[in-house]
Structure formats: C-alpha cells, structure tokens
C-alpha positions in Angstrom: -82.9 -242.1 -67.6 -82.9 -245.5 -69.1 -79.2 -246.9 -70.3 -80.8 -247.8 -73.9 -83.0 -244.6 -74.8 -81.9 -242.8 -77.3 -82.1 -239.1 -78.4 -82.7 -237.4 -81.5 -82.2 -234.0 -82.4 -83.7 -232.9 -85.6 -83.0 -229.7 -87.3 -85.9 -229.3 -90.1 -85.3 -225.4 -92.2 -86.3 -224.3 -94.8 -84.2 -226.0 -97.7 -83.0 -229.0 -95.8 -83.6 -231.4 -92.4 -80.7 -232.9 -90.7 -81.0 -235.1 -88.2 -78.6 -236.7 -85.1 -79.0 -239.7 -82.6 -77.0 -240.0 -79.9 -77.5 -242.7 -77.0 -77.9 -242.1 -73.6 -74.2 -241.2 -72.7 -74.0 -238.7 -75.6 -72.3 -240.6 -77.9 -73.0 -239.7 -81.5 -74.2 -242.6 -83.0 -75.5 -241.6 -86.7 -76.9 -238.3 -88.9 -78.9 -237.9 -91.8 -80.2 -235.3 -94.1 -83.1 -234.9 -96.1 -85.2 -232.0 -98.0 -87.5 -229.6 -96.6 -89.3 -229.5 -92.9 -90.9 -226.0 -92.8 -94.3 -226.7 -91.2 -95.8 -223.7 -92.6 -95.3 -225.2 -96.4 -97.2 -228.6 -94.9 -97.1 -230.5 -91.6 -96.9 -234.3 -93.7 -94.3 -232.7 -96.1 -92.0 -231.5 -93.2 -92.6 -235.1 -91.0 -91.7 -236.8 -94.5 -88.8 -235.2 -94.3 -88.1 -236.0 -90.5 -88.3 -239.8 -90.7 -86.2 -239.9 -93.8 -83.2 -238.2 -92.0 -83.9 -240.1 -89.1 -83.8 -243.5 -91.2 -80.2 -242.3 -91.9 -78.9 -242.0 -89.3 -80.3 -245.3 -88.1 -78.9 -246.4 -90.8 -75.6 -245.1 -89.7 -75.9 -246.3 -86.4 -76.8 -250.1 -87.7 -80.0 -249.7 -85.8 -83.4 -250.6 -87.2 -87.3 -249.0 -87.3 -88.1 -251.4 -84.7 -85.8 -249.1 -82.7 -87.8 -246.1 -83.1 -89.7 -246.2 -79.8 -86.7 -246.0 -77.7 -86.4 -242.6 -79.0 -87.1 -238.9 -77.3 -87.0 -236.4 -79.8 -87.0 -232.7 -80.5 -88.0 -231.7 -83.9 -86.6 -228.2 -84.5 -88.5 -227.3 -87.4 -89.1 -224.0 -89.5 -92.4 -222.5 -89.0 -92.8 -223.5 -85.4 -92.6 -220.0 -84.3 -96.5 -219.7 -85.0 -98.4 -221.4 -82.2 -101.0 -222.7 -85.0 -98.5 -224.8 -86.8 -96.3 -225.7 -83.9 -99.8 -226.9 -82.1 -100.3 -228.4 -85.3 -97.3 -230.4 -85.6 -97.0 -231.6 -82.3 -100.3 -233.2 -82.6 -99.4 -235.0 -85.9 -98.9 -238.4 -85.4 -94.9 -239.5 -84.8 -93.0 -242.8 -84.9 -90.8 -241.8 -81.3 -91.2 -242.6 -77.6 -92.5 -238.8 -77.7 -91.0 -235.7 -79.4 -91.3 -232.1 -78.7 -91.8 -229.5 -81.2 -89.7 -225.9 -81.2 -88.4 -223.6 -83.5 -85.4 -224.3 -85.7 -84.4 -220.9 -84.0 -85.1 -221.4 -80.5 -82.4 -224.7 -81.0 -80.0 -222.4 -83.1 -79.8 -220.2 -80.2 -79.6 -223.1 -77.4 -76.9 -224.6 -79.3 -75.0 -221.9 -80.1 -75.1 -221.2 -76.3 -75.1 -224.3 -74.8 -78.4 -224.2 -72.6 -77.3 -221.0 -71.1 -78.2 -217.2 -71.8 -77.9 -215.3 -75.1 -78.9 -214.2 -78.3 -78.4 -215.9 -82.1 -79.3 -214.6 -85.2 -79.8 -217.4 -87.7 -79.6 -216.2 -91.3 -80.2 -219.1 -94.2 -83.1 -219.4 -96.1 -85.1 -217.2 -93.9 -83.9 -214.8 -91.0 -84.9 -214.3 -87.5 -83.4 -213.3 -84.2 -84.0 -215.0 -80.9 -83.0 -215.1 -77.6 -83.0 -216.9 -74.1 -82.5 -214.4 -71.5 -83.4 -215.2 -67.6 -85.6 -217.8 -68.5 -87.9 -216.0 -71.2 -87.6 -216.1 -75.1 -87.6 -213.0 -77.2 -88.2 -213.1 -81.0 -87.1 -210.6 -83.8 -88.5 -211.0 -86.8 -88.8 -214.0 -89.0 -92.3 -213.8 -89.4 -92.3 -215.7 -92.7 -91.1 -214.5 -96.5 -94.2 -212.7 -97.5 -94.4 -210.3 -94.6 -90.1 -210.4 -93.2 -87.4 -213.1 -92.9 -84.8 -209.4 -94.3 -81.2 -210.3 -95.2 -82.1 -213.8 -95.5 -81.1 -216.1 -98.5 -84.7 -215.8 -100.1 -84.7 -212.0 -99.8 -81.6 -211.4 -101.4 -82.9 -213.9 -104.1 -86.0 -211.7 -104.5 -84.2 -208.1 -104.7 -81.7 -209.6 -107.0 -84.7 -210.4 -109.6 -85.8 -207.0 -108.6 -82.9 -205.6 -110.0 -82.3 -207.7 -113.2 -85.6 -206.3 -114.4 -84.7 -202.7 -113.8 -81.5 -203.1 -115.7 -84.1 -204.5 -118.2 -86.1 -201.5 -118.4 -83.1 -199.4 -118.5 -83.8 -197.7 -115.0 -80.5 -199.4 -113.5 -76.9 -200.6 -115.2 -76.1 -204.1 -116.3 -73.3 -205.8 -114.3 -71.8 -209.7 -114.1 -74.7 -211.0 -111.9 -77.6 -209.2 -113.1 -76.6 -210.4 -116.7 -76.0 -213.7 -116.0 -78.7 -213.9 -114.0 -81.0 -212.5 -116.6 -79.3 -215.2 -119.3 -80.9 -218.2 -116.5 -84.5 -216.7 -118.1 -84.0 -215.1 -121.0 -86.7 -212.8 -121.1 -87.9 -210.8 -118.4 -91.8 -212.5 -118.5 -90.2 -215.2 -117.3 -88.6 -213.6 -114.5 -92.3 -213.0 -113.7 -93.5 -216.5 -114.3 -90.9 -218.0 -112.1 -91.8 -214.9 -109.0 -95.6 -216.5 -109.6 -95.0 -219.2 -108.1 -91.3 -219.1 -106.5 -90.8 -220.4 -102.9 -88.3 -218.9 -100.5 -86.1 -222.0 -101.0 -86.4 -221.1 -104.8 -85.1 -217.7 -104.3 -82.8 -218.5 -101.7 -80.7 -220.4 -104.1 -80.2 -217.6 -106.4 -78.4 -216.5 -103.6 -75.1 -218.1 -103.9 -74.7 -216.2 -107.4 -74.8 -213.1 -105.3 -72.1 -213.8 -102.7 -69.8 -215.1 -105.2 -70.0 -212.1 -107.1 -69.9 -209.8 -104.3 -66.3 -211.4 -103.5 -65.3 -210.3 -106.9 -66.7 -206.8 -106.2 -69.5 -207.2 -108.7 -71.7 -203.4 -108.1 -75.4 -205.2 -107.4 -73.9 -207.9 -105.4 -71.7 -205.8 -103.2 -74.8 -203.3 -103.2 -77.3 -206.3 -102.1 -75.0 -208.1 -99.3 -74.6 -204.9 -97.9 -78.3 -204.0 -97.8 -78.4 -207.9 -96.2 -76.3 -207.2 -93.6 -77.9 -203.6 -92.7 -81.2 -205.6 -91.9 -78.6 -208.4 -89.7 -77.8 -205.4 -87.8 -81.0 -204.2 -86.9 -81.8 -207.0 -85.3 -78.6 -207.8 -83.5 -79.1 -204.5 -82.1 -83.1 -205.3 -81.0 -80.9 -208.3 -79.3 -78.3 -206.4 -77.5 -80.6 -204.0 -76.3 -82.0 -206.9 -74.3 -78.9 -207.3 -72.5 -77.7 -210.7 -74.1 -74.7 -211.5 -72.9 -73.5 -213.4 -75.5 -74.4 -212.9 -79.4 -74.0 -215.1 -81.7 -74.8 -215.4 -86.0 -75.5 -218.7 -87.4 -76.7 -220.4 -90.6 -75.7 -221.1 -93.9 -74.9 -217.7 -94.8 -73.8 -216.6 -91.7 -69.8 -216.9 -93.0 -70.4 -214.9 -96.3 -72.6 -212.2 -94.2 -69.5 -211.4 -91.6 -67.7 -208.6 -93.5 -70.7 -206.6 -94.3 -71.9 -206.4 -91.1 -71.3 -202.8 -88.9 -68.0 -202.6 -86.8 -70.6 -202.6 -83.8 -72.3 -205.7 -84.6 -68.9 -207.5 -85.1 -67.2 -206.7 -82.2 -70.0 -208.4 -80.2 -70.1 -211.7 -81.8 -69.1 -214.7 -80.4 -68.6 -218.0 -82.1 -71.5 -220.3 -81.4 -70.6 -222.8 -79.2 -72.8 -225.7 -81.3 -75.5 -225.3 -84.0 -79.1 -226.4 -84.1 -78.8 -229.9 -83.8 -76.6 -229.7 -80.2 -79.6 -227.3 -79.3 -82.1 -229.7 -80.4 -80.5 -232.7 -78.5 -80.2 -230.7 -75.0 -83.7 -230.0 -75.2 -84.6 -233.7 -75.9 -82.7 -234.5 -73.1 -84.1 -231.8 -70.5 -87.4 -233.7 -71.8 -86.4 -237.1 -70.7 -85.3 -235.7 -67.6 -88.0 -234.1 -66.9 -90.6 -236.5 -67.2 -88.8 -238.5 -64.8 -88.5 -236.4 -62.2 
C-alpha cells in the first residue's frame, strides 16, 4: 500500500451522503455531507451527491481535486442492494483511483461489527436487515418503499397520513399529531396531492412529529412507533435465527425505536462498534489490499 493513497468511505442514504478520508495510516483527515445518494432515485443524482461530500472533506483536509486520483473508494449507497443499479453505478464514470460500489447496509453492518460476523438492522429512511455470517451475506427486507422498507422513517410518515385522513372521515379520534399534522395541509385533498407525488425522504420527515409525540404519550404516535418496532422485530428475529452472533440496530431512528422494541429483541443487542462510514472505509481498504496482493 502506497504511503500517500488515501481512502474514502462514503455513506450515500436515502436523505443524506456523508462522506470520510482518511490517509493510509488511518488517520481521519476530513468529512463532508451532502443530499441524497439513493441510486434507485438516479445514478447522476446520487454521484452528484458523492463528489460534493467528498469536496468537503478535501476541503477539510486542505487537499485539492487534483488529489482525487490518489483515492480508493467505497461508495455505500442506498439502492445498491439490486444488482441492476449497483451494476449500474459501478459502471458510471468516477473521479477516484477506483471505487467499489455496496450497499449502504452491507457497510452499516461491517461497521457496526468491525469486519467480523453479525447482523445489523439499519432503520432511517428506509429499513432493512443484513448480515455477514461465515463469509456469506443475508438480506431481510428493504426491498424499496413501494413494495417494504416496514418500520422505517418513510413508512411511519405514510401510516401517519393514513390516519390523519381517517380521523377526517370520522372513522378514527383526533389526537396532538394527527391535528397538527392535518393543520400542515389543511384539507385532506391535499394530503392526497402531496402522497401523489411524495418520496420516501418526503414522508420520512413527517416522522420526527411522530416520535416527539410518542414521548409525550400522544395515542397515534405511541400506536404507530409501536407498530414500527413490531416490524424491527420481525426481522431481528429472521437475523437471529441465522445464528448472528452479534446484533446490532443502527440509523437515525435507531435511538427513538429502542423502547418499543420486544424484551427479546433488546436483550440481544449490542452497540455497534462503528457506523456506515468505518464499514465503508474497511472495505476500501480490503480493496487496496487486495489488488496488491
């Protein structure tokens, strides 16, 4: 490994992309963050996103452009758990030495383990379970917002608008959130209009509004982050039934998603040992190596 390459680690979801550098000893060197990377919403979109976190953290680091093509990276990025867009990604022109492309999962879990065996779920935006186990990968779920992604930001964002329109029509009782939530629209066609053409980052972010109120014991919130965590279950379950020695649950709502979660789940969890981004570097590493063996 040469004394000046350096190694990014990129870790592209749903609602935002953060990327590190470190040099070849390790050393952090400079982060950035920028919007969106899921390849499934666009391939340019998502590397937009890339190079303008990595131009941070260049930045940060009081390195240039020009240093660019010292770079091995891995791009951890949402959607590369369908071999179409990962295939289509990792042909897409990049600005690096040479990059790999995985999942923003597969790195969660890597991270969160530190290269060695066990099981993650990552719950943000979207959900999805995953696990390296013996030197094979198992997935659980995730298989995009339309079809899964259960207990995830964006779904509790949907059922929450599912249930502001039944207290419209009478079917269910108004409480805090539902009101308040209601009062961002003001009529219920417009609850419709926005679900026309709503992302999952779009509903994701009504989620917030739901765990705040579910810590002040709001009915539909407590009612929605417990239906949230039921889903978290089943799939730490599917994960422990694999025999993961270690299980951890990471993403942005991973904190708020804790107390809901069965007594059984709970008293298998682990803290993760790093996030995304520490997965993502060890894998631009193993690269390097690697390809110089």
């Amino acid at each position: 490994m040469a004394s000046n390459s350096l190694f990014l680690g990129v870790d592209g979801g749903g609602t935002r992309c953060r990327a590190r550098l470190c040099d070849s000893a390790g050393h952090r060197l400079g982060e950035g963050e920028s919007g969106p990377a899921n390849i499934r919403l666009g391939v340019q979109d998502a590397f937009s996103s890339v190079l303008a976190a990595t131009r941070q953290a260049l930045e940060q680091a009081r390195l240039t452009p020009q240093d660019l093509p010292r770079i091995t990276a891995c791009l951890a990025l949402a959607g590369a758990t369908e071999p179409v867009d990962r295939d289509a990604a990792q042909t897409h022109p990049h600005v690096f030495h040479s990059a790999i492309i995985t999942s923003d999962a597969h790195a969660a879990c890597i991270g969160a383990h530190r290269g060695g065996d066990g099981a993650a779920v990552i719950v943000g935006t979207g959900s999805i379970g995953w696990a390296v186990l013996r030197g094979k990968q198992y997935r659980v779920g995730g298989w995009g917002f339309e079809l899964s992604d259960e207990g995830s930001g964006a779904w509790i964002g949907r059922e929450l608008l599912r249930r502001v329109l039944l207290a419209h029509d009478g079917r269910a009782a108004w409480t805090t959130l539902t009101r308040a939530t209601f009062a961002q629209f003001a009529t219920a066609p417009a609850v419709v209009q926005f679900s026309a053409r709503a992302t999952s980052r779009d509903y994701a972010a009504l989620a917030p509004a739901v765990v705040e109120q579910a810590a002040r014991h709001d009915e539909t919130a407590v009612a929605l982050m417990r239906l949230a965590a039921a889903h978290i279950d089943a799939i730490a379950a599917r994960l422990l039934g694999l025999d993961a020695p270690r299980l951890s649950l990471t993403g942005g709502l991973a904190p708020h998603m804790v107390a809901f979660l069965s007594a059984t789940t709970r008293a298998r969890l682990v803290p993760p040992l790093g996030d995304a981004l520490d997965g993502a570097l060890l894998l631009a590493r193993a690269t390097e190596l690697a390809s110089a063996a």
